[in-house]
VEXSE-851279 format. One line per field, with one value per residue (C-alpha): residue number from 1; residue in one letter; y, z, x. Coordinates in steps of 0.25 Angstrom, whole numbers, plus 5000, padded with zeros to 4 digits. Each point is the difference from the previous one (the first is absolute). Example, Ala and Ser with C-alpha at 12.3 -4.5 7.8 and 13.67 -1.06 7.14 Angstrom:
% residues 2
seq (1, 2)
type (A, S)
y (4982, 5014)
z (5031, 4998)
x (5049, 5006)
% end
This chain:
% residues 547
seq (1, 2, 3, 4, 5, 6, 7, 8, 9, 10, 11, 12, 13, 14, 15, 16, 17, 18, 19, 20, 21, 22, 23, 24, 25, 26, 27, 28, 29, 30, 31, 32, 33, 34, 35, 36, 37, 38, 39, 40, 41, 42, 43, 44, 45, 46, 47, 48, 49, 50, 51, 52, 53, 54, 55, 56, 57, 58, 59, 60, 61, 62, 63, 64, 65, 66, 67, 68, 69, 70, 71, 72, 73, 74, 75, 76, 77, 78, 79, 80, 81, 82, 83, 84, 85, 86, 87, 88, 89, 90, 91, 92, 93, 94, 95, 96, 97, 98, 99, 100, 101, 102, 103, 104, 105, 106, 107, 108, 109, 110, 111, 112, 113, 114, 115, 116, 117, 118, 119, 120, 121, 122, 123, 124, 125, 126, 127, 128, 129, 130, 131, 132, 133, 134, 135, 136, 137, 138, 139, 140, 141, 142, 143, 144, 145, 146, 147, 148, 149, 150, 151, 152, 153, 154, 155, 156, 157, 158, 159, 160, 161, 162, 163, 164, 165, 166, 167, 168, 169, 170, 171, 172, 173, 174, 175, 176, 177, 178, 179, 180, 181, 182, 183, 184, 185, 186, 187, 188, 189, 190, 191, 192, 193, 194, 195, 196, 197, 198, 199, 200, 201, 202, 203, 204, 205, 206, 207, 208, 209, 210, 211, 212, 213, 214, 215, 216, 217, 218, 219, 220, 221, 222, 223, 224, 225, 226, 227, 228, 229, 230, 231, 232, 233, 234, 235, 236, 237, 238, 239, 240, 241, 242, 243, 244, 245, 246, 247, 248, 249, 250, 251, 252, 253, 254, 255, 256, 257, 258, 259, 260, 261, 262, 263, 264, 265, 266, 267, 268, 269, 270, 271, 272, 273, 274, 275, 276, 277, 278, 279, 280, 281, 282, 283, 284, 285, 286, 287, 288, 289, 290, 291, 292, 293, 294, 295, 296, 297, 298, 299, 300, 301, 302, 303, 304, 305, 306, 307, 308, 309, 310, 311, 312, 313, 314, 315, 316, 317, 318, 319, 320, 321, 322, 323, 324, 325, 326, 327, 328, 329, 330, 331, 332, 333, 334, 335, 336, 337, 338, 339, 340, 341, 342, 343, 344, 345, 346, 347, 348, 349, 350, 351, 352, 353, 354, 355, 356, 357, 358, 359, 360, 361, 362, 363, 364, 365, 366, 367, 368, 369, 370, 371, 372, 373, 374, 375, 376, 377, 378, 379, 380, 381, 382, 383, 384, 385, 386, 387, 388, 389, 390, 391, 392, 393, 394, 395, 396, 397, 398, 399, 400, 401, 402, 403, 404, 405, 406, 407, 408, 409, 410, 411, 412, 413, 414, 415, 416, 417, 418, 419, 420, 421, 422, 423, 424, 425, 426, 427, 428, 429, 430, 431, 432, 433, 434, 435, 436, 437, 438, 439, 440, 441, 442, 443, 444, 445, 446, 447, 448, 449, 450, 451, 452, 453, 454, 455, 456, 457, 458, 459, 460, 461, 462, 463, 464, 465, 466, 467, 468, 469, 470, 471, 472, 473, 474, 475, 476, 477, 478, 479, 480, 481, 482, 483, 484, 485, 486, 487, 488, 489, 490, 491, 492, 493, 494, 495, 496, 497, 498, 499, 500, 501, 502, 503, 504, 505, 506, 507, 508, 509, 510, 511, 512, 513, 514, 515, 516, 517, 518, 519, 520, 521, 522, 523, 524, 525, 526, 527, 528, 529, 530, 531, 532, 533, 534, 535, 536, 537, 538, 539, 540, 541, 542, 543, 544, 545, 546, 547)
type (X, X, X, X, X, X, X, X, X, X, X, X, X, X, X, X, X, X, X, X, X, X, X, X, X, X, X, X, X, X, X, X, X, X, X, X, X, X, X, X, X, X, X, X, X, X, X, X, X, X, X, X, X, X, X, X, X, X, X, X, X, X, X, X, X, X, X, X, X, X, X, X, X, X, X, X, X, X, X, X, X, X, X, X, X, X, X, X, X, X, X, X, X, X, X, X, X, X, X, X, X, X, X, X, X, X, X, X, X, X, X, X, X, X, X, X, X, X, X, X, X, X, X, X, X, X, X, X, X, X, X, X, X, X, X, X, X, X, X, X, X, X, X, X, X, X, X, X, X, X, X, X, X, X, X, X, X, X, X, X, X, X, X, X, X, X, X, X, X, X, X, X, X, X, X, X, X, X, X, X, X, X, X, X, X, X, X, X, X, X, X, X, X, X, X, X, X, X, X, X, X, X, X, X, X, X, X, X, X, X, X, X, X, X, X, X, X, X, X, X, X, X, X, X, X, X, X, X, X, X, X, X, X, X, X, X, X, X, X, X, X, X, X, X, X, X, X, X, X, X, X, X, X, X, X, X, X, X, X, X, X, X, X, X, X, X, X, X, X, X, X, X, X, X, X, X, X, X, X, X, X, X, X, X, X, X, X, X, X, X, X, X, X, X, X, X, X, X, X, X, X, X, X, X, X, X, X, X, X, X, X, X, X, X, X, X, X, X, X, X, X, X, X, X, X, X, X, X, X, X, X, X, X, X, X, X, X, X, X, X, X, X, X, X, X, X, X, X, X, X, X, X, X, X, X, X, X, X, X, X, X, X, X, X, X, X, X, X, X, X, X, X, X, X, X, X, X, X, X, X, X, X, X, X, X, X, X, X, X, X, X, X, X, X, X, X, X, X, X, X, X, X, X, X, X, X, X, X, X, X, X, X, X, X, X, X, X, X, X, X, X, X, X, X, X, X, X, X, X, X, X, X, X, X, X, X, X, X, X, X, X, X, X, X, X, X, X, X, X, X, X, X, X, X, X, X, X, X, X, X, X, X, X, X, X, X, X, X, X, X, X, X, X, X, X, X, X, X, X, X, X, X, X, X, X, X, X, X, X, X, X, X, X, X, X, X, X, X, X, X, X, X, X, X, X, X, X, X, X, X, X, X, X, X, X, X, X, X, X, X, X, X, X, X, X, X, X, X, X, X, X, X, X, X, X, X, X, X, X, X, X, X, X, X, X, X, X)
y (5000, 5016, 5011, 5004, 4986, 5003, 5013, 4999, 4999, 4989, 4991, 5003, 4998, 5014, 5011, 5014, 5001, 4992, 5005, 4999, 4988, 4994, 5000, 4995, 4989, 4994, 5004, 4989, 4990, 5001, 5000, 4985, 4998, 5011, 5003, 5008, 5012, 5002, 5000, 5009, 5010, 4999, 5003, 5010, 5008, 5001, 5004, 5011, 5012, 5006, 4986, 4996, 5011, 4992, 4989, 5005, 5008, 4986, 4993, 5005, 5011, 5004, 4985, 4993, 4988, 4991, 5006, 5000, 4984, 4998, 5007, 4994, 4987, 5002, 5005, 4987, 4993, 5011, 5012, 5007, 5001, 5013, 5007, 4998, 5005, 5012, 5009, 4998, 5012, 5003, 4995, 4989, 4996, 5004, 4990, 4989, 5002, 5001, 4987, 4994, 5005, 4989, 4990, 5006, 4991, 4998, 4995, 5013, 5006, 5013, 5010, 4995, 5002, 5015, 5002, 4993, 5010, 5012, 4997, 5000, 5012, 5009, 4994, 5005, 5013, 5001, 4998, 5010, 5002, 5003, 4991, 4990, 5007, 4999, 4987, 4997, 5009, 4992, 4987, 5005, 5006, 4986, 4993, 5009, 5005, 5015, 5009, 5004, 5014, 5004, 5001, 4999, 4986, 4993, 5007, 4996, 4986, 5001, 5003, 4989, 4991, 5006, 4994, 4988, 5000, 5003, 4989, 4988, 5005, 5000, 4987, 4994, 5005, 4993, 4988, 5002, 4995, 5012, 5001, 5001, 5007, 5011, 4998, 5005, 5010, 5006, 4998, 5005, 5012, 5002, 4999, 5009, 5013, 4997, 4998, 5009, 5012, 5001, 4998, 4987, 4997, 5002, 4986, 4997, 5011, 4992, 4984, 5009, 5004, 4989, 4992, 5009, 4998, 4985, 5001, 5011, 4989, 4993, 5013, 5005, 4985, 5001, 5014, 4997, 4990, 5010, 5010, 4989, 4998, 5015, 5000, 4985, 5008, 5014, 4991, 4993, 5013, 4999, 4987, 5003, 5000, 4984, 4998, 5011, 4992, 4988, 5011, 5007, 4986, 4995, 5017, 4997, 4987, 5006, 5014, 4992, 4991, 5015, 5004, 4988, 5002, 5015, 5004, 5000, 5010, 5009, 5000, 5006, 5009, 5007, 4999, 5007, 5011, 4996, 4990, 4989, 5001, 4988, 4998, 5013, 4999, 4988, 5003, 5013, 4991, 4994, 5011, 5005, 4987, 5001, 5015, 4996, 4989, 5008, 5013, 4995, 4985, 5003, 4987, 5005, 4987, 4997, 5012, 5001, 4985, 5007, 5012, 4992, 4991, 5013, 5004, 4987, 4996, 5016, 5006, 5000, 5010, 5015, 5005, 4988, 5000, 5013, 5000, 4988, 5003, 5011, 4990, 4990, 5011, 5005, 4986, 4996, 5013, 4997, 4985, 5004, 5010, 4990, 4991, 5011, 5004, 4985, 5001, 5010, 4996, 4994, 5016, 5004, 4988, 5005, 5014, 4996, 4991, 5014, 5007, 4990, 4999, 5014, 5001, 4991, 5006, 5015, 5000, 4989, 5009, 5005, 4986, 4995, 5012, 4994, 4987, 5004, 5007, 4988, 4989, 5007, 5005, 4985, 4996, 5012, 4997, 4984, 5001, 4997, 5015, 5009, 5010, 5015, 4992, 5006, 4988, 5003, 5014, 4995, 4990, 5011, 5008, 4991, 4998, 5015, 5001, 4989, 5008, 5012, 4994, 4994, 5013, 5007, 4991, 4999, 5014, 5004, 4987, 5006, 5014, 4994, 5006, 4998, 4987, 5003, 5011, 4988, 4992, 5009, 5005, 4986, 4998, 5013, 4994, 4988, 5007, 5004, 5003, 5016, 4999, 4992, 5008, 5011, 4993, 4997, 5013, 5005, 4991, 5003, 5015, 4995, 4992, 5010, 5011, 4991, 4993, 5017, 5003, 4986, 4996, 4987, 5003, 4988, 5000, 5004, 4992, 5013, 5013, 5000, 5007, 5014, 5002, 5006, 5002, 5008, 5003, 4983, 4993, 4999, 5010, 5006, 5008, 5004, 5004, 4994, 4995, 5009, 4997, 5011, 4991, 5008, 4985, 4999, 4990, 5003, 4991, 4993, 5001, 4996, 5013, 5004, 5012, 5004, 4997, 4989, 4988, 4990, 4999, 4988, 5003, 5008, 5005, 5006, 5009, 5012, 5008, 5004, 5012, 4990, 4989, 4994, 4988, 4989, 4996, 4988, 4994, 5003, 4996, 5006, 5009, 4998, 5014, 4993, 4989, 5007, 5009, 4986, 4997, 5014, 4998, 4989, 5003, 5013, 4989, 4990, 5012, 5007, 4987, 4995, 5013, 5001, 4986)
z (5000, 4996, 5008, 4992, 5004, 5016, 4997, 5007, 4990, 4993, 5014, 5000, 4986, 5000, 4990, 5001, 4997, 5010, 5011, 5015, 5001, 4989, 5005, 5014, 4994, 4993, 5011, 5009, 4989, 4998, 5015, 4998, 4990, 5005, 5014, 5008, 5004, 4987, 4994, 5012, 4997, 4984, 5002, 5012, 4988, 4990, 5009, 5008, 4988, 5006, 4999, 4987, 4995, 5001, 4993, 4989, 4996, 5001, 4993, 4985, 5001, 4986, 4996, 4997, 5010, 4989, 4994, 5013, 5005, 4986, 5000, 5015, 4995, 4987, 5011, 5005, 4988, 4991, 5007, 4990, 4992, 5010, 4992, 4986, 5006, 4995, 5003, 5014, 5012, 5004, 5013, 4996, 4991, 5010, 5010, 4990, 4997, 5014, 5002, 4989, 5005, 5010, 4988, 4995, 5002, 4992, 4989, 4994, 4991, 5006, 4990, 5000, 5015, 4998, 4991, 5009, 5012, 4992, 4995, 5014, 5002, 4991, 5003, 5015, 4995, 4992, 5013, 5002, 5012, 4996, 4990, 5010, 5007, 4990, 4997, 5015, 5003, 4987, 5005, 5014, 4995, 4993, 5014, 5011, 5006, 5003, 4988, 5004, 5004, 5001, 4990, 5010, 5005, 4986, 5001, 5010, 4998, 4985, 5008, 5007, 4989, 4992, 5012, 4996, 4986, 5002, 5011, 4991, 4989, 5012, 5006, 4984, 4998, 5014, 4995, 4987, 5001, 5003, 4986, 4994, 5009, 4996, 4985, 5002, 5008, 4992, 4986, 5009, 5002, 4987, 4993, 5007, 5001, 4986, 5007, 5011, 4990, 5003, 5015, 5002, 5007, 5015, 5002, 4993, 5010, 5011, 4996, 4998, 5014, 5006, 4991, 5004, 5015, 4997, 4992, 5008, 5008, 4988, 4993, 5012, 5000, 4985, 5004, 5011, 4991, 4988, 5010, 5007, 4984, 4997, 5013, 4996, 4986, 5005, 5008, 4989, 4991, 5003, 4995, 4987, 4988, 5003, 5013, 4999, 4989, 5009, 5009, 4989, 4995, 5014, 5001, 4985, 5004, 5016, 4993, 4990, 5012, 5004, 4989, 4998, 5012, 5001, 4985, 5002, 5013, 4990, 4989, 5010, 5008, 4986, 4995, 5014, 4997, 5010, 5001, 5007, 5011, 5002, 4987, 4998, 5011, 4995, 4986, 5005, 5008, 4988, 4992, 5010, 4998, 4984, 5002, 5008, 4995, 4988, 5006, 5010, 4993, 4985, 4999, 4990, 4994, 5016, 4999, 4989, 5003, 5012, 4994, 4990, 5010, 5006, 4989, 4997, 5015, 5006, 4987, 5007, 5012, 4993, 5007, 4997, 4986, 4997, 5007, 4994, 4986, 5002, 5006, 4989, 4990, 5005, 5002, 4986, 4995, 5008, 4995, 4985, 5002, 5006, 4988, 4991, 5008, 4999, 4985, 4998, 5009, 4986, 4996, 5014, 4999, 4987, 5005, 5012, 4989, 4992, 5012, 5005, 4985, 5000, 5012, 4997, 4986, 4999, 4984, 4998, 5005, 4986, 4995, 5014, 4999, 4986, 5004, 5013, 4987, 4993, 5010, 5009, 4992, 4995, 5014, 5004, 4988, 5005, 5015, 5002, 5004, 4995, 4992, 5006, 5012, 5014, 5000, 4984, 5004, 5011, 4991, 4989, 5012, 5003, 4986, 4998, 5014, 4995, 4986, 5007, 5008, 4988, 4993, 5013, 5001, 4984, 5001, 5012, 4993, 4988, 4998, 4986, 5003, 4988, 5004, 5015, 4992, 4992, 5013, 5009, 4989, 5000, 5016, 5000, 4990, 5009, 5013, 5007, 5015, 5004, 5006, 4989, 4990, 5006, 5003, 4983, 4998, 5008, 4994, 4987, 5001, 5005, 4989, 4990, 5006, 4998, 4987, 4997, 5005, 4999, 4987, 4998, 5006, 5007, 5014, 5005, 5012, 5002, 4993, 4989, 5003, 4996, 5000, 4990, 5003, 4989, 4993, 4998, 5007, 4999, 5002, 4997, 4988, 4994, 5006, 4992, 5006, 5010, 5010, 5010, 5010, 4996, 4995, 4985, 4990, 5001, 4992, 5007, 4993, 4999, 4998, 4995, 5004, 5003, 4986, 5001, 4992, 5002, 5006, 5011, 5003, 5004, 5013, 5007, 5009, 5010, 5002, 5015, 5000, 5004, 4991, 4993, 5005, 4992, 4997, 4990, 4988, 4984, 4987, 4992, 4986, 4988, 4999, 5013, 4991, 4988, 5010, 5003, 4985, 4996, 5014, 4995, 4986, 5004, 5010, 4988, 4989, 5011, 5003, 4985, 4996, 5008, 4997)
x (5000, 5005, 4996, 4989, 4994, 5000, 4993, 4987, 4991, 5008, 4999, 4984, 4999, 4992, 5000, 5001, 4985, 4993, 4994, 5003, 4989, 5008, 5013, 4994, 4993, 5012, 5010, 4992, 5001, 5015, 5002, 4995, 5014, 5009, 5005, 4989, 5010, 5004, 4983, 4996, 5013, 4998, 4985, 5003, 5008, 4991, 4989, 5005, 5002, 5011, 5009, 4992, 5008, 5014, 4994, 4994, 5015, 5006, 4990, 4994, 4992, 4993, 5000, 4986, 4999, 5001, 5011, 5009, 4995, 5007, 5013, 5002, 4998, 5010, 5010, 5002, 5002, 5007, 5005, 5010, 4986, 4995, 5011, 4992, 4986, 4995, 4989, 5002, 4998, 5014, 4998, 4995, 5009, 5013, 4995, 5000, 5014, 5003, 4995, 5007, 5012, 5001, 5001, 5014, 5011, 5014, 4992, 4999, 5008, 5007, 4994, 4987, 4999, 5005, 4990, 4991, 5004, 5000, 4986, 4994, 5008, 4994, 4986, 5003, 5003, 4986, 4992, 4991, 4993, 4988, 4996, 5004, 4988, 4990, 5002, 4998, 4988, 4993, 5002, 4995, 4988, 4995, 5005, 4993, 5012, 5002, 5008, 5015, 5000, 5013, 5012, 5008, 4998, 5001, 5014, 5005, 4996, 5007, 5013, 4999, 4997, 5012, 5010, 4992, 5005, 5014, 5001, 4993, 5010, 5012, 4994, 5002, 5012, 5005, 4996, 5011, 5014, 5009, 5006, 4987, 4994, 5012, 4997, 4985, 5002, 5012, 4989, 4989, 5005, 5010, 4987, 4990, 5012, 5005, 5014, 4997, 4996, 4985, 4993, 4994, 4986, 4998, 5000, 5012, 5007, 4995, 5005, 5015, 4999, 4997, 5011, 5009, 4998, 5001, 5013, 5008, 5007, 5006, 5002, 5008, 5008, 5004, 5003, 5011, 5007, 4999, 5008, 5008, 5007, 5001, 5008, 5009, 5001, 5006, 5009, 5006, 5003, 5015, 5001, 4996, 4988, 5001, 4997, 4987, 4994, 4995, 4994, 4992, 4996, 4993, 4995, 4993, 4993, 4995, 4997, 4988, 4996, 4998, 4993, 4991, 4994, 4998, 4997, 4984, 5003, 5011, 4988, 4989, 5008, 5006, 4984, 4997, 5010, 5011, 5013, 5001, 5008, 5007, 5003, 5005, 5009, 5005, 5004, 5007, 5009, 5003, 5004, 5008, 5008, 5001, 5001, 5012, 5006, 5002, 5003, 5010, 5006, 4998, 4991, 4991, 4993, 4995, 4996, 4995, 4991, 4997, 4992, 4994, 4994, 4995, 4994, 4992, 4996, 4996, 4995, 4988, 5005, 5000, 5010, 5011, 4996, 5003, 5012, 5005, 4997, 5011, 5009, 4998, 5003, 5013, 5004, 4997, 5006, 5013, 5000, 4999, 5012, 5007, 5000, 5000, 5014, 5004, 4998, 5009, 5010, 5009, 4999, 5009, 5009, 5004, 5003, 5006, 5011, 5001, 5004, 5010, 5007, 5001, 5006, 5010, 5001, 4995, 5006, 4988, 4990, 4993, 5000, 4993, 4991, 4994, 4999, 4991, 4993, 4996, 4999, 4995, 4990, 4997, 4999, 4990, 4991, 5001, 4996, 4986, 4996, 4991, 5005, 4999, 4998, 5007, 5009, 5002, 5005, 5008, 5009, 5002, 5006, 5008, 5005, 5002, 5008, 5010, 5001, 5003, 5011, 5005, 5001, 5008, 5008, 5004, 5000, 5009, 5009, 5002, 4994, 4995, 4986, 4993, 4998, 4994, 4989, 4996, 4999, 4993, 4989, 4995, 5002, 4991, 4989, 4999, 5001, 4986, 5003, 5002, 5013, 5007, 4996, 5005, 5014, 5001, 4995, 5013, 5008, 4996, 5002, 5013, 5004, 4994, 5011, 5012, 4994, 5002, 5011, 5010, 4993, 5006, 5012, 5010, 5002, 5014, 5007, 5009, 5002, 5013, 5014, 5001, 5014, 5010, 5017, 5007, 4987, 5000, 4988, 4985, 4990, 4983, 4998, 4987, 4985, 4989, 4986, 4998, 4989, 4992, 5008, 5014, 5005, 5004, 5009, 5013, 5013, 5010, 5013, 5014, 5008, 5013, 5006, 4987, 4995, 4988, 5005, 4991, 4985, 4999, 4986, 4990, 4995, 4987, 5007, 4994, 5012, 5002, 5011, 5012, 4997, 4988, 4989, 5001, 4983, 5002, 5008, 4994, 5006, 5009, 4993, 5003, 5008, 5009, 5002, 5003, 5009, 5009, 5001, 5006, 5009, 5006, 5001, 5008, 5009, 5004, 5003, 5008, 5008, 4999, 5004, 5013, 5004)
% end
């Protein structure tokens, strides 16, 4: 027998429409089958108008006595069929499903029973008051009894009888193993909120509460061991990524135990407006571990499984999905640089080579300088980076560093500075950060001043001896090429008694007052050359003349 069988009318056999001489005569015949206590209170109830009030909310008011005899007797044999009656009164109809709540076992499929709950749910919430009167007063005008006055009362007996759903639907949930009983609960609610997006019917609210209460000592459990981890975890961190690992694996499996359970209590509190406490607590000590384990030790995949599992379990917590969303980003954004680095990390070894060579060997400079052009540039256009990317940018600074310091060092080597402009042009193409740009652009102006001024000019390792005895030495004639900087060519003779025989080489010279400074090395013009011709001419018809 149900519930709705052991209302009193059910025990008498008695319809809402008889009349108090009815209900006396077949409460002295069922006293000869039932219990006598139990015919005199059931009659004593449905006589007395004030008490026949609570049975006739918990029985099917509006329902023709034919009608209801039926559905009580389907109840027994089918009571998953109340769900598929229509035209019912919602009270009526509420307290069959009530009653066929105490048929629900493990036999059901999970989402059919969250279907199930959710449809009395909403029927609660259609209750109204005071067509539960109406319906009432109609059947008491046929039966003799005195009409319902007040509002009021129908209330508050409506009240009662809601506590009366939630707990059949509580008493049938008890009866569920615990898995299963999670797994309606969590599509109970999941369904009614839309995943916590939309507020769920009052009754609904209610079987959370109460689930809560019932769960908040394993909640609390899984929530020790959860912390007890986090601890072991932090206490492992000096001994490397290896010995976390294990931690977050036992955090992962004790943080969805967590979640299994609470998920229906995160889905109505964010479809209430607020956050789950506990669970919010929870994951914040868990990102304090990620956030950590990162910050502190550099373990960025535990940290980054960590996040995640945030992000999958408390997404349902407002204020940790918000948060972590940002987490996730900047955690993502720091991995991808890091294989993006890791990608051109080929790009620095080849510079850091150049630079060695050209240390060992600053004449090689120029030709290392084009080679960090052209491998360099294969390499950069090889890596696995988007192009203009940040980490784009940063290897075609790097590149333009290690050509900038090829060409300094080229240049200071052998003040051939054609070669450096070349060099630097193309470092400055490449370049994009402020500061090296600047530095080319310095070295440039440089470069472009002693390209100007030295032309292609060797270097000299010491200035050549102006010295003459007897008019008979070697000496500076000439003042061609001046430059704003006072320096000019001058020629660098042999001379005989004081007249310039032959021309050794030319000079850029600055001259000082006691003597000159020696700026670089250039090449002899034609004119010089046609100057040692005639010299030597002169020699061999002076010496073949004399012979």
């Amino acid at each position: 027998m149900t519930a709705l069988h052991q209302v009193a009318f059910a025990l008498l056999g008695v319809s809402v429409r008889d009349d108090r001489k009815r209900i006396l005569y077949l409460a002295e015949e069922k006293s000869l089958e039932l219990d006598s206590d139990i015919c005199q209170k059931a009659r004593s109830d449905l006589t007395n108008p004030r008490m026949r009030l609570s049975a006739e909310i918990a029985w099917l008011p509006g329902v023709s006595p034919h009608k209801a005899t039926q559905l009580v007797e389907n109840l027994l044999s089918n009571p998953m069929a109340m769900r598929e009656e229509s035209g019912l009164p919602t009270l009526a109809h509420l307290n069959l499903l009530a009653a066929a709540f105490e048929a629900v076992d493990d036999k059901y499929d999970a989402d059919d029973l969250a279907k199930f709950i959710v449809e009395t749910a909403y029927l609660a919430d259609e209750l109204n008051p005071e067509e539960v009167l109406r319906d009432i007063n109609e059947d008491r005008a046929v039966s003799g009894f005195p009409e319902v006055r007040g509002l009021d009362q129908i209330e508050a007996e409506l009240t009662e009888r809601k506590r009366y759903y939630r707990g059949a639907i509580r008493d049938a949930l008890d009866r569920l193993p615990s898995m299963v009983l999670i797994q309606v609960m969590t599509a109970t609610v999941d369904g009614v909120t839309s995943g916590g997006e939309s507020p769920a019917p009052g009754l609904i609210d209610d079987l959370v509460d109460s689930y809560e209460v019932e769960t908040q000592g394993i909640l609390q459990q899984e929530a020790e061991n959860a912390y007890n981890i986090i601890k072991a975890a932090r206490d492992r961190t000096g001994s490397g990524e290896a010995a976390v690992e294990p931690c977050v694996d036992k955090l992962d499996t004790v943080a969805r135990n967590w979640d299994k359970i609470a998920q229906p209590i995160q889905l109505s509190s964010k479809a209430r407006g607020i956050d789950h406490q506990a669970s919010r607590d929870l994951a914040y000590e868990i990102r304090s571990l990620a956030v950590d384990l990162f910050n502190k030790h550099d373990m960025l995949t535990q940290s980054q499984r960590l996040m995640g599992l945030i992000r999958e379990l408390f997404s349902e917590v407002p204020e940790i999905s918000d948060r972590i969303e940002e987490d996730a980003e900047a955690l993502a954004d720091i991995q991808q640089r890091r294989n993006e680095s890791a990608a051109i990390d080929p790009i620095r070894i080849l510079v850091d080579g150049v630079l060695r060579n050209i240390d060992n060997d600053p004449g090689a400079a120029n030709n290392e300088g084009e080679r960090l052009l052209t491998e360099g540039m294969s390499l950069l256009m090889s890596a696995t980076i988007e192009v203009g990317s940040q980490t784009y940018r940063e290897a075609a600074n790097i590149l333009a560093l290690g050509i900038m310091q090829c060409a300094i060092s080229f240049g200071n080597q052998t003040s051939k500075w054609a070669p450096c402009m070349s060099l630097l042009k193309k470092a400055l193409e490449l370049a994009s950060d402020t500061e090296l740009r600047k530095k080319l652009d310095e070295n440039l102006a440089v470069v472009r001043g002693n390209l100007d001024i030295l032309g292609d000019l060797d270097p000299i390792q010491k200035a050549p001896a102006l010295r003459t005895i007897n008019g008979i030495g070697t000496t500076l004639y000439g003042n061609t090429d001046a430059k704003l900087d006072g320096s000019y060519m001058a020629t660098y003779y042999f001379v005989f008694f004081a007249i310039p025989i032959f021309p050794i080489s030319r000079y850029r010279v600055v001259p000082t007052g006691s003597g000159y400074r020696f700026l670089g090395k250039g090449r002899l013009r034609s004119f010089d050359y046609w100057h040692i011709a005639i010299s030597i001419g002169l020699i061999l018809f002076l010496f073949g003349g004399g012979v």
